[in-house]
C-alpha positions as CSV (number, residue, x, y, z in Angstrom):
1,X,-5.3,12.5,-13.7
2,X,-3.3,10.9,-16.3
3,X,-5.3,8.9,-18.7
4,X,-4.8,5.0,-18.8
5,X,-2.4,3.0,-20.9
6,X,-1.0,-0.2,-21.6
7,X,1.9,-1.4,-19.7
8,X,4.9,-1.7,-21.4
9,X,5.5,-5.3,-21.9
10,X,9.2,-5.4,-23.8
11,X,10.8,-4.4,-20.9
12,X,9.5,-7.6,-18.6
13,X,12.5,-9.4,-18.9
14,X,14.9,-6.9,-17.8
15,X,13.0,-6.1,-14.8
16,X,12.1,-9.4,-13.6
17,X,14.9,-10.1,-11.7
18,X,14.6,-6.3,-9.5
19,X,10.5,-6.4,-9.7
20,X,10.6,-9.9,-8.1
21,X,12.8,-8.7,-5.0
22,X,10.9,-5.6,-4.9
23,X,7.0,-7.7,-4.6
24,X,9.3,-10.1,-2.0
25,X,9.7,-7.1,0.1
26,X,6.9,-5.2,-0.5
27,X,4.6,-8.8,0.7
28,X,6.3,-9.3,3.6
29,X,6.1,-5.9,5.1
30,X,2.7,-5.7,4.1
31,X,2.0,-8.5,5.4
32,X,4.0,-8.3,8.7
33,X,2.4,-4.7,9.1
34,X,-0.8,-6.0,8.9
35,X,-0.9,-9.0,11.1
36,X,1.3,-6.6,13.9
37,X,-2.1,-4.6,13.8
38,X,-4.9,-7.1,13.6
39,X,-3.5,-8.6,17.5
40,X,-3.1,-4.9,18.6
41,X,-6.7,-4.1,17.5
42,X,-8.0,-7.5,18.1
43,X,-9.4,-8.7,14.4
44,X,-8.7,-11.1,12.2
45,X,-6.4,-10.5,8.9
46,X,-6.6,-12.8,5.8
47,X,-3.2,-12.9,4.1
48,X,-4.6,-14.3,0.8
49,X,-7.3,-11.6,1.0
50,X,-4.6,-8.9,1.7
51,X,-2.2,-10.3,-1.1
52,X,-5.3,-10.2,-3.3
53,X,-5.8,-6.7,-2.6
54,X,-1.7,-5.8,-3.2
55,X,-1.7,-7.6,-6.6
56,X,-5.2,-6.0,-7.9
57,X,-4.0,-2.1,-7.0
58,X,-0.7,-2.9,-8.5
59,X,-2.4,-4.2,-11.7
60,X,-4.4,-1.3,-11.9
61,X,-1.7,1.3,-10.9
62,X,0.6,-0.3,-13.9
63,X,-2.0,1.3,-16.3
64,X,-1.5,4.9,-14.8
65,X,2.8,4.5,-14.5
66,X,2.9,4.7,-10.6
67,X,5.0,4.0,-8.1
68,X,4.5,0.2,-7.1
69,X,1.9,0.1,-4.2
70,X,3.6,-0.8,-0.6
71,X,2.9,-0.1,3.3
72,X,3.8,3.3,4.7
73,X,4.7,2.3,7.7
74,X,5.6,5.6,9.4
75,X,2.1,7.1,8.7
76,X,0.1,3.7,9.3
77,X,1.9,3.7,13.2
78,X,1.0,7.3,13.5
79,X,-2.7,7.0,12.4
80,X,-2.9,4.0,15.0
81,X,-1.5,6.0,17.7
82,X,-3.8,9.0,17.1
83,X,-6.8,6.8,17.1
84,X,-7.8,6.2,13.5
85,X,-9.9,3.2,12.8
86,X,-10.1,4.1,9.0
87,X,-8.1,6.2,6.4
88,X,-10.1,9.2,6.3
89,X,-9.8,9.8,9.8
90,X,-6.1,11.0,9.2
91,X,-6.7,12.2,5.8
92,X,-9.5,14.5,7.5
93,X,-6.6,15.2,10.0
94,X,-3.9,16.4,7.8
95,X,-6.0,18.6,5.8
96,X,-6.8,20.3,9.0
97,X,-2.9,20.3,9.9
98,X,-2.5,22.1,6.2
99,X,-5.0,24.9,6.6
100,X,-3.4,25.6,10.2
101,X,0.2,26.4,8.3
């Protein structure tokens, strides 16, 4: 793992303007995603809960340069279909895939 560092913060302004459209979509999706599956799987999503969990492993990603956190929505819909309640029942799923190939 790469070991944490500061964000860099001299290069807010010029990303503003593309990081803003970028969180924009990135809510919404997330959002949308997970209120699709709460009526499917009958439960109950908090939005401010969820957007408080978006904005906390963004925060911490920034200190290890990654990829800004968002939905996967193609492996989310297949987990569902397959049965998964939680993550690691795909994780556990795809390993098994990888040591079949």
């Amino acid at each position: 793992l790469p070991k944490p560092r500061a964000p860099r913060f001299d290069i807010i302004g010029d990303c503003l303007l593309n990081a803003s459209g970028i969180a924009a979509v990135v809510i919404a999706v997330h959002i949308s995603m997970a209120k699709l599956l709460a009526k499917r799987m009958k439960y109950v999503v908090d939005s401010g809960q969820e957007l408080y969990a978006l904005g906390f492993a963004t925060l911490l990603g920034s200190f290890f340069s990654i990829y800004p956190v968002a939905t996967a929505l193609g492996r989310t819909m297949v987990s569902v279909e397959s049965g998964s309640k939680t993550q690691v029942f795909f994780s556990n799923n795809v390993c098994k895939a990888k040591k079949l190939v």
